[in-house]
RONU-318043 format. One record per atom (N, C-alpha, C, O): residue in one letter; atom name; x, y, z. Coordinates in Angstrom, 3 decimals. Each point is the difference from the previous one (the first is absolute). Example, Ala and Ser with C-alpha at 12.3 -4.5 7.8 and 13.67 -1.06 7.14 Angstrom:
2
A:N:13.190:-5.690:7.800
A:CA:-0.890:1.190:0.000
A:C:0.900:1.200:0.000
A:O:1.036:-0.019:0.665
S:N:-1.386:1.069:-1.385
S:CA:0.820:1.190:0.060
S:C:-0.770:1.090:0.730
S:O:0.509:1.108:0.169
END
This chain:
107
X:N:6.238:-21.294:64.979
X:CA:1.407:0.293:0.191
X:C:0.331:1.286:-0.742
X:O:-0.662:0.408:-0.954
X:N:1.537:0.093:1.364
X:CA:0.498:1.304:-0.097
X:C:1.777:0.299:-0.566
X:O:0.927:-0.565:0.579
X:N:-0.814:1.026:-1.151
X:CA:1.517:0.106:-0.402
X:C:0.161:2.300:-0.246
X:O:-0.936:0.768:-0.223
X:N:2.099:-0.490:0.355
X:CA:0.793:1.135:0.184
X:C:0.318:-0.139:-1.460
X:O:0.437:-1.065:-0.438
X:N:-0.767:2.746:-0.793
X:CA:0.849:-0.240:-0.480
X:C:0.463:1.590:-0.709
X:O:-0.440:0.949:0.650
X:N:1.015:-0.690:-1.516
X:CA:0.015:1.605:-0.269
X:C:1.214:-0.205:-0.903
X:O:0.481:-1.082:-0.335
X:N:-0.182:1.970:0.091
X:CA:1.560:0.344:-1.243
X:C:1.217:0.544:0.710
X:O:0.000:0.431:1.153
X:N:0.987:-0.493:-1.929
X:CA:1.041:0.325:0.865
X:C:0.165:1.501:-1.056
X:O:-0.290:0.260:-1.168
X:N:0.818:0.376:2.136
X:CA:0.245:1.482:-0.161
X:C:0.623:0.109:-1.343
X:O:-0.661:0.333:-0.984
X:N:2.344:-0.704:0.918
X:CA:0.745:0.199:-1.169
X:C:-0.290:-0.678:-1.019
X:O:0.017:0.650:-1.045
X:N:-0.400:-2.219:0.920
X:CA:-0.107:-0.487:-0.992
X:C:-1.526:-0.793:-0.422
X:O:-0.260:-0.979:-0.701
X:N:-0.580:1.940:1.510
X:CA:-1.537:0.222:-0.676
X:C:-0.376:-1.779:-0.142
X:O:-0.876:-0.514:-0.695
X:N:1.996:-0.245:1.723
X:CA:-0.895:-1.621:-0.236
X:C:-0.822:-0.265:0.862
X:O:0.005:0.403:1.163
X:N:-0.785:-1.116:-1.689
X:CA:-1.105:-0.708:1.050
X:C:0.883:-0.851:1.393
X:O:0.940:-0.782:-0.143
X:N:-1.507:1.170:1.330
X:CA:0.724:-1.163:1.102
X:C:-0.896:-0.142:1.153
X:O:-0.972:0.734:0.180
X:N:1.315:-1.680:0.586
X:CA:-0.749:-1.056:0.474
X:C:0.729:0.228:1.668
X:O:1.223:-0.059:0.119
X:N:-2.082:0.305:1.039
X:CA:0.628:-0.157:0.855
X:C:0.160:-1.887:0.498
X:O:-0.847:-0.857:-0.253
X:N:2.165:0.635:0.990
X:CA:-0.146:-1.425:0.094
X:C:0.486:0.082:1.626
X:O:0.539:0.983:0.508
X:N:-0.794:-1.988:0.037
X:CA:0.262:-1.016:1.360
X:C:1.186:0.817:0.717
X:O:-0.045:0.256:1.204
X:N:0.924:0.065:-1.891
X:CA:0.952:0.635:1.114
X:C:-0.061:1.606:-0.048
X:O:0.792:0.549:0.766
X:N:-1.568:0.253:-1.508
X:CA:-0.317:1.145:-0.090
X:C:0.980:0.878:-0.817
X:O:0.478:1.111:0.229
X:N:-0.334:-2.004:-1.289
X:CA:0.866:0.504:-1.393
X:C:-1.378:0.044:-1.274
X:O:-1.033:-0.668:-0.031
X:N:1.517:1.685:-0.883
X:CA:-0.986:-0.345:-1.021
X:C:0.947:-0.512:-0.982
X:O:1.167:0.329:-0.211
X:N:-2.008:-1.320:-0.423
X:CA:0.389:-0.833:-1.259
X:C:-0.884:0.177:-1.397
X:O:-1.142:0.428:-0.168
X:N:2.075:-0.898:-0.706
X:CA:-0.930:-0.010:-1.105
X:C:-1.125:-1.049:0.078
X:O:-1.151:0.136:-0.414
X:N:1.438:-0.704:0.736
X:CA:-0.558:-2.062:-0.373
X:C:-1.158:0.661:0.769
X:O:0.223:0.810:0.900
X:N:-1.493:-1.180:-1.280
X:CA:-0.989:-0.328:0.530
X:C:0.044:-1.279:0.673
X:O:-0.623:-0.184:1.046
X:N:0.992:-0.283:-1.333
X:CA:-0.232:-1.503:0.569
X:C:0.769:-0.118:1.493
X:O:-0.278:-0.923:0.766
X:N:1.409:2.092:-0.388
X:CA:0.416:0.044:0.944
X:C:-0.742:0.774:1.037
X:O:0.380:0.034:1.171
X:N:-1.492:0.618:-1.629
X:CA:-1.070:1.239:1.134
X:C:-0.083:-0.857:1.148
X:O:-0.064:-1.229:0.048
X:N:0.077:2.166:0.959
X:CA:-0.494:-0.775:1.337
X:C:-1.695:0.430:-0.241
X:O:-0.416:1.131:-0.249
X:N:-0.575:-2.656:0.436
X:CA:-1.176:0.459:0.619
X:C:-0.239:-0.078:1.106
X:O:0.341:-0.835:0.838
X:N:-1.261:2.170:-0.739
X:CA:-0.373:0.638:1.132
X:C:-1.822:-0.642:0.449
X:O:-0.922:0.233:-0.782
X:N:0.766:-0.743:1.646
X:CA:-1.546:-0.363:0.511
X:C:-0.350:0.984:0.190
X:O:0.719:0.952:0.304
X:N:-2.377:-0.928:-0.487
X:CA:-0.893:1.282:1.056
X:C:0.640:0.193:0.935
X:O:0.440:1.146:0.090
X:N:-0.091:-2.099:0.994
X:CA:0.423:0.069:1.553
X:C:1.077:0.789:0.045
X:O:0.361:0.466:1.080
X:N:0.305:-0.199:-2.230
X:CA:1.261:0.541:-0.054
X:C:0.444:1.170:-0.586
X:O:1.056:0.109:-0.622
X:N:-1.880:0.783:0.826
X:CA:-0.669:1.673:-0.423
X:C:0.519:0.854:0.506
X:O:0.160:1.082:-0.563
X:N:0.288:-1.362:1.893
X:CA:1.370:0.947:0.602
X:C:1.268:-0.088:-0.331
X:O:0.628:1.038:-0.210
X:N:0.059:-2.438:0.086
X:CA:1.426:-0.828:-0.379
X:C:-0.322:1.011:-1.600
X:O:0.889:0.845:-0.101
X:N:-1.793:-0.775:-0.950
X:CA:-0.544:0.555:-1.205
X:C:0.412:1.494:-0.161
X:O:0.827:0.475:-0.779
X:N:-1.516:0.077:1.598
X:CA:0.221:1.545:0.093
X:C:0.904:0.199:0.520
X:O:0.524:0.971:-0.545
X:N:0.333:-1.478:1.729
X:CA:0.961:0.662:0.032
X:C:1.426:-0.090:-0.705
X:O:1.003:0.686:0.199
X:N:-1.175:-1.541:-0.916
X:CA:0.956:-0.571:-1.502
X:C:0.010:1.080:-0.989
X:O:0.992:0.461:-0.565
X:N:-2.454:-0.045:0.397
X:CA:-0.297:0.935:-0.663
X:C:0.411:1.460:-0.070
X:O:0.320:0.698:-0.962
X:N:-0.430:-0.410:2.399
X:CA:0.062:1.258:0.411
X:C:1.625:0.111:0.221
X:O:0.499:1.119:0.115
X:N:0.348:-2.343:-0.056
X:CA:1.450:0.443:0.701
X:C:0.546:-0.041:-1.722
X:O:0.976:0.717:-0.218
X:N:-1.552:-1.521:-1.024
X:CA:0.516:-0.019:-1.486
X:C:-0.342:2.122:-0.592
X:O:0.587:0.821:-0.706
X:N:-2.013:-0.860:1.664
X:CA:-0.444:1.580:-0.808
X:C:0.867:0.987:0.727
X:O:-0.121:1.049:-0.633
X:N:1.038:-0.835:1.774
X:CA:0.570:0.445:0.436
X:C:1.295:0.205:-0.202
X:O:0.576:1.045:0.307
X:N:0.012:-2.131:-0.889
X:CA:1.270:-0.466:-0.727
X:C:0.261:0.796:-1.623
X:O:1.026:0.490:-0.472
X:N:-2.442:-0.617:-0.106
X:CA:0.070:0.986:-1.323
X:C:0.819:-0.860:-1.143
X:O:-0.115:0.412:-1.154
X:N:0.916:-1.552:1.379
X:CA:0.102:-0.675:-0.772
X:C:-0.827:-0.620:-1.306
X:O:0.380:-0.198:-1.154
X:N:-1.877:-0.064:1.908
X:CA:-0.701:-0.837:-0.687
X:C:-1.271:0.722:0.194
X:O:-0.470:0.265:1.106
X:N:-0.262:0.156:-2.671
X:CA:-0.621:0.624:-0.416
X:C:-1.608:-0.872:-0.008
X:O:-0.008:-1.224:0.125
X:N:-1.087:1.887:-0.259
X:CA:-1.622:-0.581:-0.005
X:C:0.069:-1.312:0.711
X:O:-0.156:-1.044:-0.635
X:N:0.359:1.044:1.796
X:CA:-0.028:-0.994:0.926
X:C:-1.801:-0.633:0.533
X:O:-0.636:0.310:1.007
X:N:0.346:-1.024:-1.862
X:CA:-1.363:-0.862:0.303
X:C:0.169:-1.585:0.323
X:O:0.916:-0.814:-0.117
X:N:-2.280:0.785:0.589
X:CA:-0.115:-1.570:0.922
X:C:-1.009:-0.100:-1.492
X:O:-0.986:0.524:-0.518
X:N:1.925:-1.495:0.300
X:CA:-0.956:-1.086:-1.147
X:C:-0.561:-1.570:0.699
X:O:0.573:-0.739:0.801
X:N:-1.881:0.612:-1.456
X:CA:-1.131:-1.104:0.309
X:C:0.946:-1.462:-0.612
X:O:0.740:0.293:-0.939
X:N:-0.729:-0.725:1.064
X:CA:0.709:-1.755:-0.492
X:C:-0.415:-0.932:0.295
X:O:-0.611:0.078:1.066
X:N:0.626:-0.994:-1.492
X:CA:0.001:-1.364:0.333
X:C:0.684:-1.056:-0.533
X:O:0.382:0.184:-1.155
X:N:-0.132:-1.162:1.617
X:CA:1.297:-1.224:-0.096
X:C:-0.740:-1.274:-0.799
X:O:-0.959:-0.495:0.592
X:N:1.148:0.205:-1.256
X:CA:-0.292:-0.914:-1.153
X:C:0.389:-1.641:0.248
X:O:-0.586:-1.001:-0.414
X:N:1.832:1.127:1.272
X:CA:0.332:-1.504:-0.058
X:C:1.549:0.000:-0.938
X:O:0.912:-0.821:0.100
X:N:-0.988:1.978:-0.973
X:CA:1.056:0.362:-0.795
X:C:0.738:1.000:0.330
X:O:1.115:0.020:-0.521
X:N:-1.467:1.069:1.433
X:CA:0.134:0.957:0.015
X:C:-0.780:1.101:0.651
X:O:-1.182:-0.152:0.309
X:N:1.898:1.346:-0.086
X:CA:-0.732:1.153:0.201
X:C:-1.048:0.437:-1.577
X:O:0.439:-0.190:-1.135
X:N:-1.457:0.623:1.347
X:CA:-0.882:0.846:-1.135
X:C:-0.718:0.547:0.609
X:O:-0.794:-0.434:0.834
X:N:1.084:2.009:-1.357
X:CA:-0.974:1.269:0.262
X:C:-1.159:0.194:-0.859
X:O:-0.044:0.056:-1.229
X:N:-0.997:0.047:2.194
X:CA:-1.337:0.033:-0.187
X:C:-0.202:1.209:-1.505
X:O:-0.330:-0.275:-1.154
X:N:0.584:1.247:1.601
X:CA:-0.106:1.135:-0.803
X:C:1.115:-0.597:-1.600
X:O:1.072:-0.603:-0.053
X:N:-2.265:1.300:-1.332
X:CA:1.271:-0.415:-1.494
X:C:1.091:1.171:0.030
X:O:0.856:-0.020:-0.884
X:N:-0.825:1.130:1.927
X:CA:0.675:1.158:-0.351
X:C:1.211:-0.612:0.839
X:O:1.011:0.621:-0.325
X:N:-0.821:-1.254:0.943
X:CA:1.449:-0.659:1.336
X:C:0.086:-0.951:-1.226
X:O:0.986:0.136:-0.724
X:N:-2.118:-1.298:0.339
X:CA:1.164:-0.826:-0.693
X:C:0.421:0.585:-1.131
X:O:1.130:-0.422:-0.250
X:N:-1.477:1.147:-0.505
X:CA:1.243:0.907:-1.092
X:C:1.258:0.311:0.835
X:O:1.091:-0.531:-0.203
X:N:-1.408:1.653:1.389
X:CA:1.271:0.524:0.583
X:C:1.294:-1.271:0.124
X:O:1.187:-0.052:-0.325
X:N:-2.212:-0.928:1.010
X:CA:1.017:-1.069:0.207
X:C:0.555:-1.384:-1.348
X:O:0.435:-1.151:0.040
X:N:-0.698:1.890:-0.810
X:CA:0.495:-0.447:-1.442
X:C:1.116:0.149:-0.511
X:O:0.896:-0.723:-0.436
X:N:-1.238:2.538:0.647
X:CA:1.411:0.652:-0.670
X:C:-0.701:0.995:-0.736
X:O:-1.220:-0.098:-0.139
X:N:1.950:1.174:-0.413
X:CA:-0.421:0.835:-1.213
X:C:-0.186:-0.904:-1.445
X:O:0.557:-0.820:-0.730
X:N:-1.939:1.733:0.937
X:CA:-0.601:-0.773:-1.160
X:C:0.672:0.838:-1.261
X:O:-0.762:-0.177:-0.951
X:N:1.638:0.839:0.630
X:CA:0.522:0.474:-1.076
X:C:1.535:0.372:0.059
X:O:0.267:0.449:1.115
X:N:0.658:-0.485:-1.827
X:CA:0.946:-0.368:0.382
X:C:0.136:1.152:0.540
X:O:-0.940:0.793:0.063
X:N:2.701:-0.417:0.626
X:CA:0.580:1.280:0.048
X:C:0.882:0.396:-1.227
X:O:0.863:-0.737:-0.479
X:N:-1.150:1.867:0.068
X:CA:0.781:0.664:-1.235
X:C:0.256:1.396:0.289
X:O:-0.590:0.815:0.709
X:N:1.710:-0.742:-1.506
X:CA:0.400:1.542:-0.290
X:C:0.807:0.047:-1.149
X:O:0.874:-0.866:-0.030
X:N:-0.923:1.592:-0.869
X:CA:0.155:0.418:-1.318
X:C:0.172:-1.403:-0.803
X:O:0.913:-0.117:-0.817
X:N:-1.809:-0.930:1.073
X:CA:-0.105:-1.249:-0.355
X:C:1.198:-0.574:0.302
X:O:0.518:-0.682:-0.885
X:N:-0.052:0.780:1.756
X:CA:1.021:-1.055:0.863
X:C:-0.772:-0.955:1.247
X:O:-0.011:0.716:1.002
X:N:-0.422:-1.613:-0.793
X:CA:-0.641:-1.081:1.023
X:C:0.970:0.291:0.873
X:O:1.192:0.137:-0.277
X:N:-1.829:-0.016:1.622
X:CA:0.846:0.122:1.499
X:C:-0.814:-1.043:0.880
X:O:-1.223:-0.020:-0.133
X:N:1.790:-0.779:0.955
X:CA:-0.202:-0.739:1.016
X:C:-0.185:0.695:1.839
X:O:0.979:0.300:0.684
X:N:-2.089:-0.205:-0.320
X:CA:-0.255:0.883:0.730
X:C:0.602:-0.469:1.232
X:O:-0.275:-1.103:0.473
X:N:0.975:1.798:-0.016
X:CA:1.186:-0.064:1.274
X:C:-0.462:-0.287:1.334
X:O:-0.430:0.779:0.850
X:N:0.628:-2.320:-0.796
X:CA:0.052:-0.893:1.302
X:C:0.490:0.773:0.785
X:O:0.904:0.817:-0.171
X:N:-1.875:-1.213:1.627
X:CA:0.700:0.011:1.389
X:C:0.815:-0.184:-0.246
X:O:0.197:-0.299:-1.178
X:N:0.992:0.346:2.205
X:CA:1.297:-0.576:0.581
X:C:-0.422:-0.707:1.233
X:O:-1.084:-0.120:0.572
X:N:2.355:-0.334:-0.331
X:CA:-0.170:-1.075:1.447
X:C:-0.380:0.519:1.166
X:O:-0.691:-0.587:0.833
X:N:1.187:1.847:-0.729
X:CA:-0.786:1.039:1.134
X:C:-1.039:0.502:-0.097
X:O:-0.365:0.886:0.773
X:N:-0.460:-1.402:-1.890
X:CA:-1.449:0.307:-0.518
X:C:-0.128:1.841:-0.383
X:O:-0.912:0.790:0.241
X:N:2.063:-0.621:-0.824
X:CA:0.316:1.368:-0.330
X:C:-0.151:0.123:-1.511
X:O:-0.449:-1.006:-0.549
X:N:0.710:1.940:-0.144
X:CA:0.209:0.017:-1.630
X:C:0.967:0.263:-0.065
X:O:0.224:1.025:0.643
X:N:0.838:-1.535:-1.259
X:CA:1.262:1.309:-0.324
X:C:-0.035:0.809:-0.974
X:O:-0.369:-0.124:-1.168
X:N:0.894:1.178:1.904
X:CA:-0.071:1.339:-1.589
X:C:1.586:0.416:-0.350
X:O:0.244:0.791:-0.912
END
């Protein structure tokens, strides 16, 4: 199985394409994609890389646990963790800026 995933432009988060062709944070919401399903794949791909919204757009390896989605590769399950260090600036902690409901950032 196969899952869509890449960063979003403004707020540099990890996201997940899902089922209705929105990206989300949640991993757990990714649509997987079968081998059989390599065209439905790429062209998800190619209409997100066209859009410019959403940045390093790769097909990550996965598999389903019974619990869950888990990506094969340790470099996706960090991404899909979170930052492993906080966000700071002049030692003030910042909370890194959620989607919105339109799967937008606001600035």
């Amino acid at each position: 199985m196969e899952i869509l995933t890449g960063n979003e432009l403004i707020s540099g988060g990890t996201v997940y394409l899902d089922a209705t062709n929105r990206w989300v944070e949640d991993l757990q919401a990714a649509r997987l994609f079968s081998k059989d399903e390599a065209e439905a794949r790429d062209a998800a791909m190619a209409a997100t890389r066209a859009s410019g919204r959403i940045v390093g757009v790769e097909v990550e390896d996965v598999s389903h646990d019974g619990t869950g989605i888990v990506p094969k590769r340790l470099r996706e399950r960090i991404r899909a963790a979170g930052p492993t260090a906080p966000l700071t600036l002049n030692g003030r902690v910042y909370e890194r800026q959620p989607l919105g409901e339109d799967g937008h950032v606001s600035i």
